[in-house]
TIMI-2910 file (N, C-alpha, C, CB; in pm, 1 decimal, decimal comma, always signed):
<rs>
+----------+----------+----------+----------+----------+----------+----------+----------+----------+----------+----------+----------+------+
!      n_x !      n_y !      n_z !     ca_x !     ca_y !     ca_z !      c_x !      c_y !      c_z !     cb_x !     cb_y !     cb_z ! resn !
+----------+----------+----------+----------+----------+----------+----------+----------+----------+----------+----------+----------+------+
!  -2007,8 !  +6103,1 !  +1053,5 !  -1935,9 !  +6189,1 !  +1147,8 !  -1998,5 !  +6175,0 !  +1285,7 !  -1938,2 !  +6337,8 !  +1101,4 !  Unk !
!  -1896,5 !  +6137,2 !  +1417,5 !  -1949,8 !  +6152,2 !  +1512,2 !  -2032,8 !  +6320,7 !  +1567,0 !  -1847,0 !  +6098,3 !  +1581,5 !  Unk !
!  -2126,0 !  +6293,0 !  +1630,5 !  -2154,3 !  +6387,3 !  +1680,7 !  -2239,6 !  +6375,9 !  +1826,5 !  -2207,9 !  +6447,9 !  +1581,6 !  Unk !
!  -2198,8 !  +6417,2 !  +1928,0 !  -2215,9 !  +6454,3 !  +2094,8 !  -2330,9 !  +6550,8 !  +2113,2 !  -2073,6 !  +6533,0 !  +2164,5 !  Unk !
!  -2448,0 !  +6551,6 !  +2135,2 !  -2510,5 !  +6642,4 !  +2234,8 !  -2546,7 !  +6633,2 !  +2377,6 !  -2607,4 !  +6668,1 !  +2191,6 !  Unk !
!  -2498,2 !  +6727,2 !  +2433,1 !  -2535,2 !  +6714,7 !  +2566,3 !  -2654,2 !  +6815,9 !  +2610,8 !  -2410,1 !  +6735,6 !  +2648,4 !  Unk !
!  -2711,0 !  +6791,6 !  +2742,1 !  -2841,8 !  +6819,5 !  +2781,1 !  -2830,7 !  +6806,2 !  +2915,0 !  -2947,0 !  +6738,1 !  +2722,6 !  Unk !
!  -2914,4 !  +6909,7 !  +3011,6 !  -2958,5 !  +6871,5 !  +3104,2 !  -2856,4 !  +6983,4 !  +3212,0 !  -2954,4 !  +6706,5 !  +3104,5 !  Unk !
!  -2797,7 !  +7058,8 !  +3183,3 !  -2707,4 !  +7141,7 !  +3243,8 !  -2802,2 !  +7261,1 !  +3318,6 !  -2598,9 !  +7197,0 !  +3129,1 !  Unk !
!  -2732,4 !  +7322,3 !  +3427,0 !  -2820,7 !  +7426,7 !  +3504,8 !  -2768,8 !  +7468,7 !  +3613,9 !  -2946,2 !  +7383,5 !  +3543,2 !  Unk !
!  -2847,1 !  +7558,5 !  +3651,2 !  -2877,6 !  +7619,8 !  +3846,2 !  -2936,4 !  +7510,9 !  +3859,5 !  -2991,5 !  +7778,0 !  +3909,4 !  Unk !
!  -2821,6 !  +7501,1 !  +4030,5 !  -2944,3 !  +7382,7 !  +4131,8 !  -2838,4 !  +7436,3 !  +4261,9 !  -2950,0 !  +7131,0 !  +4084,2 !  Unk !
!  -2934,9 !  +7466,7 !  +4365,9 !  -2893,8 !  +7451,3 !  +4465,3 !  -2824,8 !  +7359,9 !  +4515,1 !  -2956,2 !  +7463,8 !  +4510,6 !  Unk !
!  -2724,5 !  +7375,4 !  +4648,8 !  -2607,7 !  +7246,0 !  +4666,2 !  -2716,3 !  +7165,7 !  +4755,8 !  -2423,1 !  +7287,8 !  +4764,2 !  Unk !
!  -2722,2 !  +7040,1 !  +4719,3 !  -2788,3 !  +6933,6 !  +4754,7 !  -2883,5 !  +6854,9 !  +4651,0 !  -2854,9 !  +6975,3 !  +4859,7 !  Unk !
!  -2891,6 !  +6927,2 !  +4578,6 !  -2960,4 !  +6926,6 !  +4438,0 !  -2948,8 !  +6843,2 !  +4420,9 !  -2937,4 !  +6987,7 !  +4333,9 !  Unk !
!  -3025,3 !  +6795,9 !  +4262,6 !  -3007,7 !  +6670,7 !  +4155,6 !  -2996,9 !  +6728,9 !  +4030,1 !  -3131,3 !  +6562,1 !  +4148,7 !  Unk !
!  -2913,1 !  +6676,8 !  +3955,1 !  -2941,7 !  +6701,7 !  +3802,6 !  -2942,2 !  +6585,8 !  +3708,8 !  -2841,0 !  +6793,7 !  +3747,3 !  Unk !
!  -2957,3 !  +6551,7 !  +3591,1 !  -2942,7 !  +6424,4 !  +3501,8 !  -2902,0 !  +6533,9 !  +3389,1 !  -3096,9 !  +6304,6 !  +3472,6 !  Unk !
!  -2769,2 !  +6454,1 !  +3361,9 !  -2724,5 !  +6473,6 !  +3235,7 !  -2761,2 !  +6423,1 !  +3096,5 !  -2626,2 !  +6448,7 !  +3248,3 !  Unk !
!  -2815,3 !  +6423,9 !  +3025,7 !  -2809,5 !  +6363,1 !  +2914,3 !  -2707,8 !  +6375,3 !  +2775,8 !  -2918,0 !  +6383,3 !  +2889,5 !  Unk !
!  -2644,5 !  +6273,1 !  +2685,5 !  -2539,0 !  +6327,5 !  +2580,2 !  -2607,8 !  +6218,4 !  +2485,6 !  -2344,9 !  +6317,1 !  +2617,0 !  Unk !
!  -2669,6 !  +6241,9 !  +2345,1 !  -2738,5 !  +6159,1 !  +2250,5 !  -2623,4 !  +6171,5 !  +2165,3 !  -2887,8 !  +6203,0 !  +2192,4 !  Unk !
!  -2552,2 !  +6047,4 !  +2108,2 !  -2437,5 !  +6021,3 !  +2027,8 !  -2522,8 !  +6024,5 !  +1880,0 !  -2350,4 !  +5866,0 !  +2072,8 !  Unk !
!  -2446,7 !  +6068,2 !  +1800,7 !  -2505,2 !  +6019,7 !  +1641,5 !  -2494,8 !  +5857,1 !  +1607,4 !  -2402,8 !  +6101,3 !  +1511,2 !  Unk !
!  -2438,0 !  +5854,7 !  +1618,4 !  -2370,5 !  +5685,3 !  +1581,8 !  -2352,3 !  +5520,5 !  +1668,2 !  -2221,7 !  +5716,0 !  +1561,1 !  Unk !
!  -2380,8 !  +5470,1 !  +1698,5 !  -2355,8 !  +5334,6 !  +1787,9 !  -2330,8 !  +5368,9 !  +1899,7 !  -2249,0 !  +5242,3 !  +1753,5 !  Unk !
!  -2327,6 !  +5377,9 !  +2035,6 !  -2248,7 !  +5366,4 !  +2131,7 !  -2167,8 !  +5262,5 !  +2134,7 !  -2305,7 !  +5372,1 !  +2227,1 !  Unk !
!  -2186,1 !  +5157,9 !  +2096,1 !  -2110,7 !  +5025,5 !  +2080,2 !  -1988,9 !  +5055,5 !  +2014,6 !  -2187,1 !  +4916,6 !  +1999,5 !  Unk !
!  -1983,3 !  +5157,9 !  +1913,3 !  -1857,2 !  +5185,8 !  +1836,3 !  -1742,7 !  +5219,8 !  +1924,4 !  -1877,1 !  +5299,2 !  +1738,6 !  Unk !
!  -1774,7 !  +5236,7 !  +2074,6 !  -1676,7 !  +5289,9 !  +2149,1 !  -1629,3 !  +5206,4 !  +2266,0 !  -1719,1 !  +5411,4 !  +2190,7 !  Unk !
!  -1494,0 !  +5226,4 !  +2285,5 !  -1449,1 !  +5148,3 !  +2405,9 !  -1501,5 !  +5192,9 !  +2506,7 !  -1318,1 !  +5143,0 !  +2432,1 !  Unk !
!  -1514,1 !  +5336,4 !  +2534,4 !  -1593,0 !  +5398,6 !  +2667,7 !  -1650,1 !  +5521,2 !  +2583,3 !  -1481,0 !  +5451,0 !  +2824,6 !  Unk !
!  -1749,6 !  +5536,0 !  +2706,0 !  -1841,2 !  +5648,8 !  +2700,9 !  -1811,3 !  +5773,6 !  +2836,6 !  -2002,3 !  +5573,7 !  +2711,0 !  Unk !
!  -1776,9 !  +5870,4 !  +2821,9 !  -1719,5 !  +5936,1 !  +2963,0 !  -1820,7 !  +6090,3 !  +2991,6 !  -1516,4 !  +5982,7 !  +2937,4 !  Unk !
!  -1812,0 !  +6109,7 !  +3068,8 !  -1814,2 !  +6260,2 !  +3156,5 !  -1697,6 !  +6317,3 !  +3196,2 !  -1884,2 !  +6254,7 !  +3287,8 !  Unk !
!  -1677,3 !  +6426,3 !  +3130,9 !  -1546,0 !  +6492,1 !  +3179,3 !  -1596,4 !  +6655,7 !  +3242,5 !  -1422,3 !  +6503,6 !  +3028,1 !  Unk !
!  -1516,7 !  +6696,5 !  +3310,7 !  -1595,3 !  +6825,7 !  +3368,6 !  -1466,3 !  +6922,6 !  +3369,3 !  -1677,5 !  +6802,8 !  +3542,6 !  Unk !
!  -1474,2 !  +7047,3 !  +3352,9 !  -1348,2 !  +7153,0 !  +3343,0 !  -1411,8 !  +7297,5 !  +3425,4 !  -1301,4 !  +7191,7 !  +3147,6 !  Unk !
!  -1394,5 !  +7316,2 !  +3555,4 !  -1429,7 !  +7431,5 !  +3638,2 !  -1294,4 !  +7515,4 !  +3551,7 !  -1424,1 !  +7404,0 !  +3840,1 !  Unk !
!  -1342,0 !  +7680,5 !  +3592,2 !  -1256,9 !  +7774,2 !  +3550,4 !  -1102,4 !  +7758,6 !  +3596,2 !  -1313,2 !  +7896,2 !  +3593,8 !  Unk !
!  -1046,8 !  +7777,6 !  +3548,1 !   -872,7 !  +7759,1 !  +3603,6 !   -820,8 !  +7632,4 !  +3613,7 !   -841,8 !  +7810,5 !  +3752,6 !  Unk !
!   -881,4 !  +7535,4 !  +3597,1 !   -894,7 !  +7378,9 !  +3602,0 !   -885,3 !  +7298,2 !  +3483,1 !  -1018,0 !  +7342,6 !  +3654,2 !  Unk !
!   -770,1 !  +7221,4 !  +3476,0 !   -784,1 !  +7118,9 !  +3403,8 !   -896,3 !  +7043,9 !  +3358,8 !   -726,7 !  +7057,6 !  +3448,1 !  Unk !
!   -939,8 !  +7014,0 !  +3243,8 !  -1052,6 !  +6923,0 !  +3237,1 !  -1015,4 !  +6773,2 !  +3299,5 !  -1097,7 !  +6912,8 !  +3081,3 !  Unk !
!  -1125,6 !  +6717,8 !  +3363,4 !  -1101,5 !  +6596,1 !  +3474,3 !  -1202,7 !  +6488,7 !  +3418,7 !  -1142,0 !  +6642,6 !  +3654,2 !  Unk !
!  -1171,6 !  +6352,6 !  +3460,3 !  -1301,2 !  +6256,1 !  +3411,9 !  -1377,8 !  +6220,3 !  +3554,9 !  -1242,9 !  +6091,0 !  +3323,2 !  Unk !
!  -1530,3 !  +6223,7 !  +3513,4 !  -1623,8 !  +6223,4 !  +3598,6 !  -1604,5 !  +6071,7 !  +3651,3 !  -1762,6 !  +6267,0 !  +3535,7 !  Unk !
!  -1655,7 !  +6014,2 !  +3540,9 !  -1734,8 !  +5903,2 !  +3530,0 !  -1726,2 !  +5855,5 !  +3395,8 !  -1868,2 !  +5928,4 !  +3568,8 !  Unk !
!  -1707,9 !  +5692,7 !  +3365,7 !  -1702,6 !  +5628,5 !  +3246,9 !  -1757,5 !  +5477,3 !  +3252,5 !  -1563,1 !  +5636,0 !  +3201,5 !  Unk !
!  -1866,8 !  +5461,2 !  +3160,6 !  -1863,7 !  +5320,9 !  +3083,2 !  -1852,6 !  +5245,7 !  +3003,2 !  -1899,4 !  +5285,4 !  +3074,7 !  Unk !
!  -1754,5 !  +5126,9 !  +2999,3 !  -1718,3 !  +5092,8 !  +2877,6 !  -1806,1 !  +5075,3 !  +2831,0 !  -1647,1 !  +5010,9 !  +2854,7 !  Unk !
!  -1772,1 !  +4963,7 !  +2701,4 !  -1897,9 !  +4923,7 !  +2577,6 !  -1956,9 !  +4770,7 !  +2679,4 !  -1803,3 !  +4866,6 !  +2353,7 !  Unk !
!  -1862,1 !  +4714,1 !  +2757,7 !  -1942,0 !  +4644,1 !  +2825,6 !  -1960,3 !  +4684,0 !  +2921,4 !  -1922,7 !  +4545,3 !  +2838,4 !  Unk !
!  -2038,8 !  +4758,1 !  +2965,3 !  -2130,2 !  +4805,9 !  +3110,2 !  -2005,2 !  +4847,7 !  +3209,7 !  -2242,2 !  +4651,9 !  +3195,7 !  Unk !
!  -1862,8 !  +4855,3 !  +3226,7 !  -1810,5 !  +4889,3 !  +3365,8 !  -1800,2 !  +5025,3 !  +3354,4 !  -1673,9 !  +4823,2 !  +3411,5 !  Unk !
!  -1813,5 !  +5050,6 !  +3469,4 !  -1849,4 !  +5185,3 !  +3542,7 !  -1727,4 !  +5243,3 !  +3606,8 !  -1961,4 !  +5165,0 !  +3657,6 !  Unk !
!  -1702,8 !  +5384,1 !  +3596,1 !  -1555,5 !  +5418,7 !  +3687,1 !  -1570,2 !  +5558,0 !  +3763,6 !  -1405,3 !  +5436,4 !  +3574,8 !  Unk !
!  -1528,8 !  +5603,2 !  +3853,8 !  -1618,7 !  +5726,7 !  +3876,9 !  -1452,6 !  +5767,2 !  +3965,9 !  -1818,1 !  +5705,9 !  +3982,8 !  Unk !
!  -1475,5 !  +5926,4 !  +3912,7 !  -1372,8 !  +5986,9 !  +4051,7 !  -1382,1 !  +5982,2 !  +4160,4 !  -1351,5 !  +6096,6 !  +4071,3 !  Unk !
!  -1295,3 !  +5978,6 !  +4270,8 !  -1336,7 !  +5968,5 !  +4378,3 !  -1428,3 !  +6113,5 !  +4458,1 !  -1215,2 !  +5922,3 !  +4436,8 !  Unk !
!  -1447,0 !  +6177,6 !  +4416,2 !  -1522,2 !  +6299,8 !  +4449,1 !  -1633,7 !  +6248,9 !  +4389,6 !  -1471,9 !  +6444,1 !  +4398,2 !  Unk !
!  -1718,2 !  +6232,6 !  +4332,8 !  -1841,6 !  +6202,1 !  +4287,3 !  -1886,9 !  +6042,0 !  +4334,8 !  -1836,2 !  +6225,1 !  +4128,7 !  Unk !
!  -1798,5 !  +5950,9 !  +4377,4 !  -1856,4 !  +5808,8 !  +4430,5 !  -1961,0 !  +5850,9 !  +4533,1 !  -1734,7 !  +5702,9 !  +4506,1 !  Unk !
!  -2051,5 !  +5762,1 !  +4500,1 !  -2195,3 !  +5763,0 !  +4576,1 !  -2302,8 !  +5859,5 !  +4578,9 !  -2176,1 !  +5756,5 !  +4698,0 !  Unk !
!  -2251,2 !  +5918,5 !  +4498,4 !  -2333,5 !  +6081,1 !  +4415,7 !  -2386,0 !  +6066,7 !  +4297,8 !  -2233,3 !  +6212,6 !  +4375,9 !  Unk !
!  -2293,3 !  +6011,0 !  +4251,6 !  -2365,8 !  +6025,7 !  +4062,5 !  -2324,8 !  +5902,3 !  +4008,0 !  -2288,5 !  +6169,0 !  +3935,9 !  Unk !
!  -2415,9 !  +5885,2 !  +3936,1 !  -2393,8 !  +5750,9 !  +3827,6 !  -2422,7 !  +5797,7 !  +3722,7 !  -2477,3 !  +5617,5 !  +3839,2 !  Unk !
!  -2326,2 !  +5700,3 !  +3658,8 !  -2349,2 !  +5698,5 !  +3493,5 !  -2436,7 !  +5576,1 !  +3428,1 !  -2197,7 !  +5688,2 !  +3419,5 !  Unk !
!  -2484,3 !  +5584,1 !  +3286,1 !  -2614,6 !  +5489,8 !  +3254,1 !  -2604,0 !  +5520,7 !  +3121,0 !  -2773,2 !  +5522,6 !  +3325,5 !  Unk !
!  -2675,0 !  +5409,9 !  +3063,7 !  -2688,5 !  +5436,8 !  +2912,0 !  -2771,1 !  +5365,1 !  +2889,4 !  -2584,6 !  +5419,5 !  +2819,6 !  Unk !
!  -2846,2 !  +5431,9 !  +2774,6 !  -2944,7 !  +5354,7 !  +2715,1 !  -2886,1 !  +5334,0 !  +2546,2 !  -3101,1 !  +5439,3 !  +2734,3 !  Unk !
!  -2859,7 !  +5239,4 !  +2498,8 !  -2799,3 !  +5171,1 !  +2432,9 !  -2902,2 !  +5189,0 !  +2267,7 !  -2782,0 !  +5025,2 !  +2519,4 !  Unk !
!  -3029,0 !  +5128,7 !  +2333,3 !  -3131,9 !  +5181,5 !  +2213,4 !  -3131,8 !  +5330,7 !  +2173,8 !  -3282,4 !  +5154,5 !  +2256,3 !  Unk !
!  -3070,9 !  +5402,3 !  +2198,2 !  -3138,4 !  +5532,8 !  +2139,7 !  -2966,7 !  +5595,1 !  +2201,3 !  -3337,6 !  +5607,6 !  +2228,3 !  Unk !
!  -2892,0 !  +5517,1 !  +2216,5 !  -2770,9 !  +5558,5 !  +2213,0 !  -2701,4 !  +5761,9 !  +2295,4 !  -2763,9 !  +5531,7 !  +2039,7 !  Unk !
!  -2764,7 !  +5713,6 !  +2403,9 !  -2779,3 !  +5804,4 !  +2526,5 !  -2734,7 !  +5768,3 !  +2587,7 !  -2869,9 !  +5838,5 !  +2583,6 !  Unk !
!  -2629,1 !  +5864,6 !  +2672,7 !  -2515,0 !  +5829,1 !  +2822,5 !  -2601,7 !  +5930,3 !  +2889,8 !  -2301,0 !  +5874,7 !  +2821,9 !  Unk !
!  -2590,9 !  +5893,8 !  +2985,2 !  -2687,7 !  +5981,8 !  +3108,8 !  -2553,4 !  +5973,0 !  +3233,0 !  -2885,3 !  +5869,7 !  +3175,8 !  Unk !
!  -2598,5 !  +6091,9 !  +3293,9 !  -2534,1 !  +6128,6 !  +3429,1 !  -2582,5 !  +6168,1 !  +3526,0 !  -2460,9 !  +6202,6 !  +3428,4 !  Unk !
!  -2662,2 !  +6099,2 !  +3632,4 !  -2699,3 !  +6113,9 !  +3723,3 !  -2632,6 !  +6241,2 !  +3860,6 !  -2700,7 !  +5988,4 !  +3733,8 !  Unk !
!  -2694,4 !  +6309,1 !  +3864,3 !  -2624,4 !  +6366,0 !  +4005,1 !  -2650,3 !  +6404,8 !  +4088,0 !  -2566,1 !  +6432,4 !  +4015,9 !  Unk !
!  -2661,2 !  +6297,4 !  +4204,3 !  -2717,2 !  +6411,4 !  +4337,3 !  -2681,8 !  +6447,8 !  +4465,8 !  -2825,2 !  +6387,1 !  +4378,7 !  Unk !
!  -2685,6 !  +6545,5 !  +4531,9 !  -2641,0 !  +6580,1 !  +4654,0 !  -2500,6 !  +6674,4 !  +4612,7 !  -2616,3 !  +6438,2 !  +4749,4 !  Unk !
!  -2571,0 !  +6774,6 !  +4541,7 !  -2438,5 !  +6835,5 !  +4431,4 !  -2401,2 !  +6935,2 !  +4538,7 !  -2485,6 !  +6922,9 !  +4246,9 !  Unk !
!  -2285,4 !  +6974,2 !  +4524,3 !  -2245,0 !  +7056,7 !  +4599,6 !  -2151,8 !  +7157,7 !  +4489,0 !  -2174,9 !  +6982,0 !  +4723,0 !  Unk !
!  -2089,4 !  +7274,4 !  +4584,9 !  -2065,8 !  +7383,7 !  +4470,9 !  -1926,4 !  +7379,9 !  +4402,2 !  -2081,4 !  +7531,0 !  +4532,7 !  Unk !
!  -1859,0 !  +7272,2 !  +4464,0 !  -1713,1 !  +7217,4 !  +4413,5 !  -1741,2 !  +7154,5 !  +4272,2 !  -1641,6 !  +7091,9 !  +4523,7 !  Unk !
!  -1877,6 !  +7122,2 !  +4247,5 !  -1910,1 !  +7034,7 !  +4134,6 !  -1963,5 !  +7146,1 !  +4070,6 !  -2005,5 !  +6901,8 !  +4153,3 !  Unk !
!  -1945,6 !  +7248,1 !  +4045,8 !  -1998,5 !  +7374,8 !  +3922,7 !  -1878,6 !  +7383,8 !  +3835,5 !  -2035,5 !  +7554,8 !  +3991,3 !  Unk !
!  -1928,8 !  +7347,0 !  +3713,0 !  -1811,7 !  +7334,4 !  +3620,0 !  -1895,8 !  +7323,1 !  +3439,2 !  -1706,8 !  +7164,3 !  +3678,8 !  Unk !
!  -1832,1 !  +7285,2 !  +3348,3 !  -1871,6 !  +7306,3 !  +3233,7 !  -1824,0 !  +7141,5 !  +3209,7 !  -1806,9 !  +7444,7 !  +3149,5 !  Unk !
!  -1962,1 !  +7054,1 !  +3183,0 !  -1955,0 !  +6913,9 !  +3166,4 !  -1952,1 !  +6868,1 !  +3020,9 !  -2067,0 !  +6853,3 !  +3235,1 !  Unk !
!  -1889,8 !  +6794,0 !  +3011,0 !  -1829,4 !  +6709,0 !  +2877,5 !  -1864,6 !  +6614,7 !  +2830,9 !  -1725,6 !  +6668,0 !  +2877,5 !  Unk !
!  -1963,2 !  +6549,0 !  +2733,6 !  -1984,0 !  +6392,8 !  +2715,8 !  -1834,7 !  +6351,7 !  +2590,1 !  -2186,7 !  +6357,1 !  +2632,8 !  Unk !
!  -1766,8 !  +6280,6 !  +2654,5 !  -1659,4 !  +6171,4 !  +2536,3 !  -1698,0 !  +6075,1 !  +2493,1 !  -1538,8 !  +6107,9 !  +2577,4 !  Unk !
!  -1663,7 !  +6059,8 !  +2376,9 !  -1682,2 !  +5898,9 !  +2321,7 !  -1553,4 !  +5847,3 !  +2300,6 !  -1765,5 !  +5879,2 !  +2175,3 !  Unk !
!  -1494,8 !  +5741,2 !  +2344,6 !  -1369,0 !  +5690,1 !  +2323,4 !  -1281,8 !  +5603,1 !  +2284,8 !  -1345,4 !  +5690,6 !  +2370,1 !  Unk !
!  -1245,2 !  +5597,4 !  +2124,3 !  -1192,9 !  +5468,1 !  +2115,7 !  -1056,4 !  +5491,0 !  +2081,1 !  -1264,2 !  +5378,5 !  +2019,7 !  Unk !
!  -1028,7 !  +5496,9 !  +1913,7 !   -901,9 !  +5496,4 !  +1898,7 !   -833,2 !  +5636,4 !  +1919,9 !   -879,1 !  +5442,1 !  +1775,1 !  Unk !
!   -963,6 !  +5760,4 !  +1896,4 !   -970,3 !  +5864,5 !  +1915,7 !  -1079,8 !  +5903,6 !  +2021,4 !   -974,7 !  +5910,7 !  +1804,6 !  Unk !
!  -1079,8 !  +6028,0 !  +2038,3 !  -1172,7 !  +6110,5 !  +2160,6 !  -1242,3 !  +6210,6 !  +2077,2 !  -1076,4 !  +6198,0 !  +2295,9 !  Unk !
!  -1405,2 !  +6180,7 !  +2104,3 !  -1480,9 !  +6284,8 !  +2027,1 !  -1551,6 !  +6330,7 !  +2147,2 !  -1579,3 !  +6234,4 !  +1895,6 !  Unk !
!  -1555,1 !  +6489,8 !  +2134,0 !  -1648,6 !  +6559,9 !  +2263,2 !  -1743,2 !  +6635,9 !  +2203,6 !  -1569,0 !  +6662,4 !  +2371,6 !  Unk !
!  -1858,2 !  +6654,1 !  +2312,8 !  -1963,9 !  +6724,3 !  +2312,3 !  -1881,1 !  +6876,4 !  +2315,1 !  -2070,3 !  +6680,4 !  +2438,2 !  Unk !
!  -2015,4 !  +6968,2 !  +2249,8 !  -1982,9 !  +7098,7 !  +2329,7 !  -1987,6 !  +7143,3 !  +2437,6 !  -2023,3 !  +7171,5 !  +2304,6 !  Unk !
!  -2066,7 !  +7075,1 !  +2527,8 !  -2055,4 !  +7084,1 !  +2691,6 !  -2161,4 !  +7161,4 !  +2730,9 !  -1920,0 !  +7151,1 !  +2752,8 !  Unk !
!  -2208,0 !  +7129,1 !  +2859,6 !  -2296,5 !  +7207,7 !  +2967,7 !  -2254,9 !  +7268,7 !  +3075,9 !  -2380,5 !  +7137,4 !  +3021,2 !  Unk !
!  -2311,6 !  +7381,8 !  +3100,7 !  -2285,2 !  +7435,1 !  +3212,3 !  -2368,4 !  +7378,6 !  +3309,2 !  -2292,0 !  +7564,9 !  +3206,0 !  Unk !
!  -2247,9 !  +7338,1 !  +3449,4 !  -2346,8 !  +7325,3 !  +3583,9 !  -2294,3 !  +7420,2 !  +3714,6 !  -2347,3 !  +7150,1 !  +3640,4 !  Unk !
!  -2392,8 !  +7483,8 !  +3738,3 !  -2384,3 !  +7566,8 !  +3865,4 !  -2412,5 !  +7530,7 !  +4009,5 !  -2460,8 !  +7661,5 !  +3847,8 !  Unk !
!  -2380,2 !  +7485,8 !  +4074,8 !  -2411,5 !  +7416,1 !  +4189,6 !  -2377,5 !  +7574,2 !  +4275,1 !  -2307,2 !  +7252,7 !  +4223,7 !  Unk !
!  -2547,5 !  +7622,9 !  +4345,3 !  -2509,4 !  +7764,8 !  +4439,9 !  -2507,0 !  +7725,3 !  +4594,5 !  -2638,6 !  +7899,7 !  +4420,9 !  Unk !
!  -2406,2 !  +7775,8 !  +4660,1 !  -2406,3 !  +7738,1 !  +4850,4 !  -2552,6 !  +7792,1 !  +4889,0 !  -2258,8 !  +7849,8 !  +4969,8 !  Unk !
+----------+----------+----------+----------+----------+----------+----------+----------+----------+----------+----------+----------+------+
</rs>
């Protein structure tokens, strides 16, 4: 059974940094992509950031040049870099795994305060 944990959620002042972490049970390789999805209150859940199983990278345009995504493959960890956060980016973050289906984390809270 797949299973998602995520890590690394919090208070940070806007300008901040945070690193996400999401440790998969199973292969990362098993998946076409690996994603960040984020859902503020009243808001659709949205995709951050994604990498496939071969390394490409995709990012919303609100987060380009802010945050990256990364994985460490050995120990089957997606990481999410983020910095220079601001308070538009306080939301409840998502790690996906994605192939024929979509498996999610339970999610983190991030607070980005003005």
């Amino acid at each position: 059974q797949v299973q998602l944990v995520e890590s690394g959620g919090g208070l940070v002042q806007a300008g901040g940094s945070l690193r996400l972490s999401c440790t998969a049970s199973v292969n990362i390789f098993s998946f076409l992509f690996m994603g960040w999805y984020r859902q503020a209150p009243g808001n659709q859940r949205e995709l951050v950031a994604h990498i496939s199983n071969r390394g490409a990278t995709n990012y919303t345009d609100s987060v380009k040049g802010r945050f990256t995504i990364a994985r460490d493959t050995a120990k089957n960890i997606v990481y999410l870099e983020m910095n220079s956060l601001k308070p538009e980016d306080t939301a409840v973050y998502y790690c996906a795994a994605i192939s024929y289906k979509t498996y999610w984390g339970q999610g983190t809270q991030v607070t980005v305060s003005s």
